[in-house]
N, CA, C and O atoms as a DFTB+ gen file, in Angstrom:
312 C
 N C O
     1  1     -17.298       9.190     -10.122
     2  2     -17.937      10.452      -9.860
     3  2     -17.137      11.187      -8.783
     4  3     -16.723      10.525      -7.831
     5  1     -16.861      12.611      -8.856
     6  2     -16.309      13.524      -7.748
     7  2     -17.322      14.114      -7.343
     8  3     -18.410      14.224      -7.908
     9  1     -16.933      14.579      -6.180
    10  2     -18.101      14.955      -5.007
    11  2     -17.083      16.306      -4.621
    12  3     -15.859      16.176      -4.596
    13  1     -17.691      17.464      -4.359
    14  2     -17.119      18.643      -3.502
    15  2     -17.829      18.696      -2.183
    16  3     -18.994      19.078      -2.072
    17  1     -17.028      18.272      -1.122
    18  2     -17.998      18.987       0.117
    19  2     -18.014      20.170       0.664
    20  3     -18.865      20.205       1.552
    21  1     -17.309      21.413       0.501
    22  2     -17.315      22.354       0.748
    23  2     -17.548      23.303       2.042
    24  3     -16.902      24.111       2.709
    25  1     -19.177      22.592       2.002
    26  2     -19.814      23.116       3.143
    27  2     -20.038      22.189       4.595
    28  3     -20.559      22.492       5.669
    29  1     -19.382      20.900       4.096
    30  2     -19.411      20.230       4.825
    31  2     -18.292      20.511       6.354
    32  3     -17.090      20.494       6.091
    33  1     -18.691      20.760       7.896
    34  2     -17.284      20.529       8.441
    35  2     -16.906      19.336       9.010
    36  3     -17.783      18.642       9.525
    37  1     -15.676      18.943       9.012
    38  2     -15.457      18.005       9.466
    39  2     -14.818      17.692      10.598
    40  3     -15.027      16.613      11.152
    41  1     -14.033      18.521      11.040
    42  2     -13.315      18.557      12.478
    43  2     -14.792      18.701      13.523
    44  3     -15.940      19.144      13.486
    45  1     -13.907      18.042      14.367
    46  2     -15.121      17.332      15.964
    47  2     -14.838      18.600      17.012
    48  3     -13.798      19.214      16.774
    49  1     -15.434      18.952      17.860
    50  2     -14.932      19.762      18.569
    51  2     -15.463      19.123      20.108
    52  3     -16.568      18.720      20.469
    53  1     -14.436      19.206      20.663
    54  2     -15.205      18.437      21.915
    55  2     -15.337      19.392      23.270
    56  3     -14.574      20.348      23.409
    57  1     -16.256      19.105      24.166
    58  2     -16.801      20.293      25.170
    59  2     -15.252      20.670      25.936
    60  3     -15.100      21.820      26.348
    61  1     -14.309      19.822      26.074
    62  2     -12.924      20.356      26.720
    63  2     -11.932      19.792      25.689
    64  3     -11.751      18.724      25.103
    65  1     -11.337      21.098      25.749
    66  2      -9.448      20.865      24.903
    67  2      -8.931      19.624      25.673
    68  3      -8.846      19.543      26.898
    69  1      -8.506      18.404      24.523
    70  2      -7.629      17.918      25.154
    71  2      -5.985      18.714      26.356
    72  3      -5.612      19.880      26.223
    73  1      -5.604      18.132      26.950
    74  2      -4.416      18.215      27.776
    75  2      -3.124      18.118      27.182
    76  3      -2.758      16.965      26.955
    77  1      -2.231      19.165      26.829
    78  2      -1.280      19.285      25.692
    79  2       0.275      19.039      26.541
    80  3       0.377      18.964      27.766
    81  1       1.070      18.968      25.854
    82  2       2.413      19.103      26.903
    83  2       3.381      20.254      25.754
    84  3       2.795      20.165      24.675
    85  1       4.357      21.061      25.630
    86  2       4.771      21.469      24.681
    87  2       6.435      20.539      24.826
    88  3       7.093      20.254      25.827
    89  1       6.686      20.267      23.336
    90  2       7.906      19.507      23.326
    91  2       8.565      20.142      21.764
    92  3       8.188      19.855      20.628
    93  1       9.249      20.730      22.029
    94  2      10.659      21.258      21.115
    95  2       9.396      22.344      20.208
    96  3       9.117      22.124      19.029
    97  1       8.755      23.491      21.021
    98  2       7.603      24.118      19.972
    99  2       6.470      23.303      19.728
   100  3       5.472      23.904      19.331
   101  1       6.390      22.079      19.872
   102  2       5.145      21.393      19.185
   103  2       3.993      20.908      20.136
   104  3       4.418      19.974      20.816
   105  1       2.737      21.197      20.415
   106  2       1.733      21.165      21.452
   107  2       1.503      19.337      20.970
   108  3       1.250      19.024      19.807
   109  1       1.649      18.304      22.097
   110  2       1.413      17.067      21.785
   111  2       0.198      16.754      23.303
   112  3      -0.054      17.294      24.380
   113  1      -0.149      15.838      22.698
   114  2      -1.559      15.647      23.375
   115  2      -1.232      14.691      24.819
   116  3      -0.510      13.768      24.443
   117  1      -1.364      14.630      25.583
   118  2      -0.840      14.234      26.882
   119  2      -1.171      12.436      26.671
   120  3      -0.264      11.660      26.971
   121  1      -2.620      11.836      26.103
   122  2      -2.584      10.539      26.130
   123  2      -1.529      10.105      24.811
   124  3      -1.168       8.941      24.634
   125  1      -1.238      10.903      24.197
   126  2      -0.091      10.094      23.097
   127  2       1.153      10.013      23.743
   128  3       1.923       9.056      23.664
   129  1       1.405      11.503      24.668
   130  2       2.681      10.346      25.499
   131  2       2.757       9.500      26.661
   132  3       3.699       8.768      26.965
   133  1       1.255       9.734      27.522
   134  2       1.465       8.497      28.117
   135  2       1.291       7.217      27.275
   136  3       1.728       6.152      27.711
   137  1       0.590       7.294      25.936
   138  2       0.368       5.536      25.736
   139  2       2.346       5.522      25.026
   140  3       2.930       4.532      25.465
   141  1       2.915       6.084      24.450
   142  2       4.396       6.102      24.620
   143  2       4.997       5.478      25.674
   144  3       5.611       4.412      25.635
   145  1       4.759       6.321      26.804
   146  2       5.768       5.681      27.714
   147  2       5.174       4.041      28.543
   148  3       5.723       3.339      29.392
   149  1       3.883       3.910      27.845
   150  2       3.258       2.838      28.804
   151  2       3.819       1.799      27.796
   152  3       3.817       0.610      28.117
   153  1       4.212       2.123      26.811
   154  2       4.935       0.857      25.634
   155  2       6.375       0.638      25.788
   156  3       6.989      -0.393      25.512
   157  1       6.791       1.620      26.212
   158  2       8.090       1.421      26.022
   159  2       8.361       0.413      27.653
   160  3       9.052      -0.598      27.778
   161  1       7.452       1.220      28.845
   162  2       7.761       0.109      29.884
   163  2       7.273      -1.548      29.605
   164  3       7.618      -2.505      30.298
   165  1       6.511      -1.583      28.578
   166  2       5.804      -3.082      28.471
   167  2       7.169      -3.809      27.727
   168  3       7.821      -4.827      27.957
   169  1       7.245      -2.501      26.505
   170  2       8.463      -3.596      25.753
   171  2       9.549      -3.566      26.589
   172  3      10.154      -4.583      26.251
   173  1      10.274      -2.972      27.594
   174  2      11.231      -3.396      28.244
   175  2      11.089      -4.429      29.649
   176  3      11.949      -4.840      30.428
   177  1      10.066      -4.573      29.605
   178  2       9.674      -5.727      30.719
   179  2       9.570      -6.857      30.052
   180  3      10.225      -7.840      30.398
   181  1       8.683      -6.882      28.938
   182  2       8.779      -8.307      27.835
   183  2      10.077      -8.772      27.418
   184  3      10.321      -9.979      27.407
   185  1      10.983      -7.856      27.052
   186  2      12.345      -8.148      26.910
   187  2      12.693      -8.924      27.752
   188  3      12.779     -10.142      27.594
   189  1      12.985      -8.184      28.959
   190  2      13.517      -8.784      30.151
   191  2      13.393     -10.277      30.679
   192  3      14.281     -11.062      31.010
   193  1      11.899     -10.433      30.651
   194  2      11.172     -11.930      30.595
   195  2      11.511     -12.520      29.548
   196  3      12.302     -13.421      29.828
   197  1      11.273     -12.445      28.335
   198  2      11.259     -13.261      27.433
   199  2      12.285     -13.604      26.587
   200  3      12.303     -14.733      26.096
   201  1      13.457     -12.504      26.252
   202  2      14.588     -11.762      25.904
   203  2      14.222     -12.603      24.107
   204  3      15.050     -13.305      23.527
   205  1      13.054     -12.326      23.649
   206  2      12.897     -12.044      22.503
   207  2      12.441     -10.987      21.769
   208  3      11.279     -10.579      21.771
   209  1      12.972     -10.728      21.402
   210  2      12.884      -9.216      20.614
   211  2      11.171      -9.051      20.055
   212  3      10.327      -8.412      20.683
   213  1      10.876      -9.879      18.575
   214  2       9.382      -9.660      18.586
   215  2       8.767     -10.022      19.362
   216  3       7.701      -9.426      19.206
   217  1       8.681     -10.695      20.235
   218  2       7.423     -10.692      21.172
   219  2       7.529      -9.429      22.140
   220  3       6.463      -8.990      22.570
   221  1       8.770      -8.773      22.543
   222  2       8.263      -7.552      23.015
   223  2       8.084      -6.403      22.123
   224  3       7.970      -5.385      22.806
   225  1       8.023      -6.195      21.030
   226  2       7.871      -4.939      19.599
   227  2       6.281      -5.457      19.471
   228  3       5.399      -4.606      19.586
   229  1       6.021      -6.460      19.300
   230  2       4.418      -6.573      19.179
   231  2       3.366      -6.398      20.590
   232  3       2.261      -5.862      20.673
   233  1       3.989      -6.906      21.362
   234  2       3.518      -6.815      22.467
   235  2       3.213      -5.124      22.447
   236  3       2.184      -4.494      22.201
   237  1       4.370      -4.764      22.762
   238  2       4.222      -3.038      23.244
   239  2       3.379      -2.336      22.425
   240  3       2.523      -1.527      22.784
   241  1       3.729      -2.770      21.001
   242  2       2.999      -1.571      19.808
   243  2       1.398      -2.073      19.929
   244  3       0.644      -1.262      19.391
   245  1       0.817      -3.062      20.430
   246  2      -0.427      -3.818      20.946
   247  2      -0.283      -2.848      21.867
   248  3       0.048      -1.769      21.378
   249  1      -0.402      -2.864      22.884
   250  2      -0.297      -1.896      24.190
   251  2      -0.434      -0.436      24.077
   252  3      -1.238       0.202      24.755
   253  1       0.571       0.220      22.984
   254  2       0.388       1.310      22.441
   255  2      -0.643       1.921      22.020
   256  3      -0.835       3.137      22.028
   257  1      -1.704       0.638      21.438
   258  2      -2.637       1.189      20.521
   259  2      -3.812       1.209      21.102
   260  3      -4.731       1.961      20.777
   261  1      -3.849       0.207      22.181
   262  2      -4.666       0.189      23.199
   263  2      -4.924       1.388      24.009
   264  3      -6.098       1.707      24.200
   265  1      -3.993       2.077      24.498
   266  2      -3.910       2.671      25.522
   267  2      -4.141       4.422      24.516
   268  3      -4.726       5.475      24.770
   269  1      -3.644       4.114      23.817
   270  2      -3.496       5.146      22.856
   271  2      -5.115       5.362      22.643
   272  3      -5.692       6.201      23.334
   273  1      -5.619       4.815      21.960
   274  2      -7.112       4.776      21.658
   275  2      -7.599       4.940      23.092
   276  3      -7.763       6.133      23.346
   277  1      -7.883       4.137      24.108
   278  2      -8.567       4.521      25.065
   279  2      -8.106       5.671      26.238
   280  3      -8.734       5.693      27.297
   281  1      -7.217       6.426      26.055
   282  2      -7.008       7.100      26.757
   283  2      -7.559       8.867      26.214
   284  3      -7.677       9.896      26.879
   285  1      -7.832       8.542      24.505
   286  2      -8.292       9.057      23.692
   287  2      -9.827       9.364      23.875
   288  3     -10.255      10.415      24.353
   289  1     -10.748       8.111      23.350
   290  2     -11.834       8.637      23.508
   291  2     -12.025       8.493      25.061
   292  3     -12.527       9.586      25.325
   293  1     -11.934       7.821      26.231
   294  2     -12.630       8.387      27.191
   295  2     -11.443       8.844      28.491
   296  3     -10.810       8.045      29.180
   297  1     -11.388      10.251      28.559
   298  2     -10.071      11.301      28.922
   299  2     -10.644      10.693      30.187
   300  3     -11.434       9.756      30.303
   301  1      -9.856      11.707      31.429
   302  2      -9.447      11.413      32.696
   303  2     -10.515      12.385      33.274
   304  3     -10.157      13.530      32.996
   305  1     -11.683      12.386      33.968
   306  2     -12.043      12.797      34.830
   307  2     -11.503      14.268      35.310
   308  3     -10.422      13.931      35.793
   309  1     -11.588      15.913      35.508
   310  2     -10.781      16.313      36.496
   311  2     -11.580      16.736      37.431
   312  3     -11.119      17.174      38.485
């Protein structure tokens, strides 16, 4: 069976705009690049310690998703 929702909306709107940064024209959301740069310092510290490659690519992209998600739903206080 197909379904039309039409009238349905679906975008969330939340009481404050996320926090944007602009990079090459493109408005990116401020917790996607900090959980970025908080991975890339994990995977280069796991490296360092461990100097195995997957355990720091899983590690970090773990970290990523973490930080990514929670920096998401609950923003920073201003």
């Amino acid at each position: 069976m197909t379904t039309h929702d039409a009238g349905m909306r679906r975008d969330v709107r939340r009481s404050d705009p996320a926090r944007t940064v602009d990079l090459a024209g493109t408005e990116w959301p401020l917790y996607k690049l900090e959980a970025l740069a908080v991975a890339l310092l994990v995977f280069a510290t796991i490296l360092v310690i461990t100097q195995t490659l997957q355990a720091a690519v899983l590690t970090a992209a773990a970290v990523a998703v973490v930080v990514w998600w929670a920096r998401r739903l609950f923003p920073p206080r201003a």
